[in-house]
N, C-alpha and C positions, 0 to 999 in steps of 0.2 A: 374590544378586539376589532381591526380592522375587516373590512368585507373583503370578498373573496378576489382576489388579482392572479390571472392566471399569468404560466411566466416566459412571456416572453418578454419582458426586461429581465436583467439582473438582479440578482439578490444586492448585490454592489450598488446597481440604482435605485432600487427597491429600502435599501438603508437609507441610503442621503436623500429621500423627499422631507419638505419642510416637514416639521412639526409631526413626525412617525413616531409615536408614541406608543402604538400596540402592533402585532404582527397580524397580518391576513390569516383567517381561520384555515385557510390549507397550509400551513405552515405550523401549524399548532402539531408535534407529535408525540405527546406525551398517550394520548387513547391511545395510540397505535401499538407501543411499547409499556405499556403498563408495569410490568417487572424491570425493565431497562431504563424509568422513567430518569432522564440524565438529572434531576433533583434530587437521586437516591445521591448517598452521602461517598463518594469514593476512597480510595485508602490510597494512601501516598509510603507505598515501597519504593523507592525509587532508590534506597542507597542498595535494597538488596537486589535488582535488577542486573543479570550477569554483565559482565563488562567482558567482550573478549579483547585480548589486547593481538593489532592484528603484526604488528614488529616481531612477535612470538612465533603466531601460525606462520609465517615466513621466514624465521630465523634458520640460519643451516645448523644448528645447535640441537640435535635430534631429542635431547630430554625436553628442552621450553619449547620444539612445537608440536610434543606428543602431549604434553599438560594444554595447550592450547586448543587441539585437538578434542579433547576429554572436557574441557571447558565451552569450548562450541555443542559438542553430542550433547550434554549435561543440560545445556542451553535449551537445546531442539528440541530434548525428551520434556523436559518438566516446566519450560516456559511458554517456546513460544515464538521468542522475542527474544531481543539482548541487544545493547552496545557495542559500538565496536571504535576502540580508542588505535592512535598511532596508525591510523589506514594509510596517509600521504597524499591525499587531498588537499592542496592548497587550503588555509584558510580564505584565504582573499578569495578566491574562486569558489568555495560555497556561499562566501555574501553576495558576491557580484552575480550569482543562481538567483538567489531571493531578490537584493534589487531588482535583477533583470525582469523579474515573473510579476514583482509590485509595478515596475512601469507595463506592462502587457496591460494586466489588470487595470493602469490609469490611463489606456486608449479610451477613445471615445465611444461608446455604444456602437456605431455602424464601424469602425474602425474592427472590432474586435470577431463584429458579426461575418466579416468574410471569411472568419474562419468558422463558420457554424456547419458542421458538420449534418450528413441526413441518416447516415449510418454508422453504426458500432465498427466496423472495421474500416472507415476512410481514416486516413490517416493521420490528418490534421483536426479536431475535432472540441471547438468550444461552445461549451453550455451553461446550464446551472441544475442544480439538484443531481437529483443520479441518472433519470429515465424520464423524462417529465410525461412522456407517449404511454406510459404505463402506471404512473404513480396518480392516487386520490391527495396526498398530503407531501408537499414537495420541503426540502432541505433547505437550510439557511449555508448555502455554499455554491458558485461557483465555479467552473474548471476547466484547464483547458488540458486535452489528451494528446500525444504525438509520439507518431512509432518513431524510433532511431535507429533501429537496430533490427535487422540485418540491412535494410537500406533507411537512410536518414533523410529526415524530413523536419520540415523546420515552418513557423510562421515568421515573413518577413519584416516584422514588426514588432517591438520597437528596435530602432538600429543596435545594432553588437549583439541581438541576443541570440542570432543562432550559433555564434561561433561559440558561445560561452556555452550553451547548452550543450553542442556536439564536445566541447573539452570537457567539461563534466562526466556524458552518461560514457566517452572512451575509457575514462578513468574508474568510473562508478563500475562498469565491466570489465575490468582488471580485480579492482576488491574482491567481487561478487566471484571470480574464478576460482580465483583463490580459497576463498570460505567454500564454497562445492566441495573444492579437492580434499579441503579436512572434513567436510561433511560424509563424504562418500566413503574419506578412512574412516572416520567414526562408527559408519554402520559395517567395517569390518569389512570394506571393499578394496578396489585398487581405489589411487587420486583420482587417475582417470577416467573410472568406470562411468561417472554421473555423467559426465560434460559429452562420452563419448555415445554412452544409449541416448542420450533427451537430445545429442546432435545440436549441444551450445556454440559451436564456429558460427553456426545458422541463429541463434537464439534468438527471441523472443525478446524487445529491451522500449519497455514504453516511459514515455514521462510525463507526469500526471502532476500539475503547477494546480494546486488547492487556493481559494480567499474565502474566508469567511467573515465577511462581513462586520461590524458593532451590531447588535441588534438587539432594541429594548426590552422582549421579555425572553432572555436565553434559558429561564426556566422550561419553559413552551416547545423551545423550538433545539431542532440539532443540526449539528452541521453535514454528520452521516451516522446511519443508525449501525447497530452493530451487524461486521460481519467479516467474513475472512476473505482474502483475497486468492486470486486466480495464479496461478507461477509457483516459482519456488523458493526467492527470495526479493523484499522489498524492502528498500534503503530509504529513509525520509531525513528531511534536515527542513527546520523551519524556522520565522523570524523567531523573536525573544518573545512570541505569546503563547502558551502552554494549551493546550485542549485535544490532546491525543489522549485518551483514555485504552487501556488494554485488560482483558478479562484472564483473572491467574485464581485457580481456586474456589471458583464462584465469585468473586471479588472482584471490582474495576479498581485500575491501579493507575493515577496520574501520572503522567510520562513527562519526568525533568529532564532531559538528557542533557548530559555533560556537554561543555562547553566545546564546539570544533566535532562531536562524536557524529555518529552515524548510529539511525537507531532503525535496526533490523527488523522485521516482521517474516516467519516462516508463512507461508503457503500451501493452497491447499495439493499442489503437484508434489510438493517434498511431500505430504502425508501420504498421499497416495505411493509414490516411490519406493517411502522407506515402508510399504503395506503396514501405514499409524503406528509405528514406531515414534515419530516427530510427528506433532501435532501441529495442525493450520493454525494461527492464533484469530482468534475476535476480538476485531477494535471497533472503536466509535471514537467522535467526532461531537465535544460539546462548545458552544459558542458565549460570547460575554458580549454584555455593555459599553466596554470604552476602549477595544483595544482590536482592531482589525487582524486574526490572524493568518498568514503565510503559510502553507507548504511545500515542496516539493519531496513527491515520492517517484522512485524509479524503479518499476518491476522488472524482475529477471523472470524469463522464462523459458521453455523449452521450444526448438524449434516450432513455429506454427501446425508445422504439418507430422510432426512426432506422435507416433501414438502411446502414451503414455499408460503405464500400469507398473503392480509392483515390481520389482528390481529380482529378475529371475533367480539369484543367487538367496533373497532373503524369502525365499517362498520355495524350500524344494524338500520339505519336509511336512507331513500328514498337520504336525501341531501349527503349524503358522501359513495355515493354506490364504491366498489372495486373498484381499479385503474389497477391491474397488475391479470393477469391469472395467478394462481398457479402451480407451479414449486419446480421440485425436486432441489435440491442443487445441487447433484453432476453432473446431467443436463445442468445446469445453469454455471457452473466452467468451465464444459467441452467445452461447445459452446464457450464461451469466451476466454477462453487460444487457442482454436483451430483456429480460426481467427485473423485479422488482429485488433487492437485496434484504435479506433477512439471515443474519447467523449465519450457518454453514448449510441453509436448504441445499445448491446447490451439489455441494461435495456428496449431501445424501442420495441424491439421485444416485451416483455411480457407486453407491455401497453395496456390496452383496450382503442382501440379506441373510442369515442364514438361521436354522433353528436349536 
């Protein structure tokens, strides 16, 4: 095992020294996760992983977007997660996403460091690991963070990639409306109810360009430990290397996603919304040997300054009283990005206890 190298290089640079053989002991986190150890054996469901087809949810065909509908809710309740096929996203335009994010990523070290951010809420913001101000054992990952939404921002480097980025997450927030309005039917609301209490015209729209590195002992080491994410919906699309892992069951379930698809992640704000009705999903983040992988995820989320809680309609009866104390968003973001990640600690916080 290598000695200890604190990070302020990249896990990027940190890969390609000569002759790296073994990873620096703060990089090792299998102690840390002992039951999550990413050597534990994964299960590959991936043909039974819902597939919404999104031509459906938007069809004016009122039976294929009420089965769409019920295929989303269905999704929310007992996954998690799901697919989402026929969205209209250019293909060309989610390669030229990941090329764009694989050139960032092949700037030069001081190139890349003008965008190093000092706080969780500036707005341009690239690192590596999760927290490194706060973490004993740091990630084999990475990343660069950037609000677009409600006002856009962009790093100037490398050339074409902010225009690609802003056509992206405009499009990415067309999907994402969409999926709300059946979501919001599903839990037996109006379309509009979600987008109009969480104040989505304003919303919340980050983009978060993942690398992980080759790195020689990915028994050891992970990319991100598990845990669920901040918002209410997140869209990922990555090169052709595989290492999204998602927990259904007590089970991690390898994430193939279909070719062109959009692979969704529910949030810990839908849970709170639909008062755990729809559950936040926990994922992680495992790394390999010979093959550098890509991500791009873009979170939806509720206006910054929304104070989020259950959805007064799904709470006005004795048997299904509030589950989560209400909370500002940008509160909520802040705690979270400002800590150490672990599962769903943070959603616990705002749980009502009850006896």
């Amino acid at each position: 095992m290598s000695p200890i190298i604190q990070p302020a290089i990249s896990v990027k640079t940190l890969s390609e020294l000569p002759n790296l053989k073994s990873i620096p002991s703060n990089y090792v986190n299998s102690s840390i996760y002992p039951s999550d150890s990413p050597a534990s054996e994964p299960h590959d469901y991936s043909d039974s992983i819902p597939t919404v087809d999104f031509s459906l949810l938007t069809s004016t065909d009122p039976h294929q977007r009420s089965e769409a509908i019920n295929t989303l809710s269905k999704a929310c309740q007992d996954w998690g997660f799901f697919m989402v096929v026929n969205h209209g996203i250019p293909e060309n335009l989610m390669k030229d996403v990941i090329d764009g994010t694989e050139g960032f990523f092949n700037l030069r070290e001081e190139e890349k460091k003008e965008f190093a951010g000092k706080n969780v809420l500036d707005p341009i913001r690239y690192g590596t690991s999760f927290n490194t101000s706060k973490e004993k054992t740091f990630f084999w990952r990475d990343y660069l963070k950037v609000f677009v939404h409600p006002q856009f921002h962009s790093p100037n480097k490398p050339q074409g990639y902010s225009d690609i980025m802003w056509e992206y997450c405009e499009k990415t927030r067309q999907v994402t409306k969409e999926l709300l309005g059946g979501i919001s039917q599903g839990l037996g609301l109006e379309e509009c109810y979600l987008e109009r209490t969480l104040e989505m015209k304003s919303g919340f729209q980050i983009f978060i360009a993942n690398y992980y590195p080759c790195c020689p002992q990915p028994e050891l080491a992970l990319g991100l430990p598990p845990h669920s994410d901040h918002g209410l919906l997140t869209l990922i699309i990555q090169n052709q290397v595989g290492g999204l892992q998602v927990q259904h069951q007590g089970k991690w379930i390898h994430v193939n996603a279909l070719p062109n698809s959009l692979f969704v992640n529910t949030g810990d704000h839908l849970e709170i919304f639909s008062n755990g009705k729809y559950k936040s999903n926990v994922h992680k983040v495992v790394v390999n040997k010979t093959s550098p992988r890509i991500s791009v995820v873009v979170a939806h989320g509720p206006s910054l300054e929304a104070i989020v809680s259950p959805a007064s309609q799904l709470v006005q009866n004795e048997s299904n009283p509030p589950a989560y104390v209400p909370m500002k968003y940008k509160d909520y973001m802040e705690m979270q990005q400002s800590n150490q990640i672990h599962k769903k600690s943070i959603l616990e916080q705002v749980k009502i206890q009850r006896n």
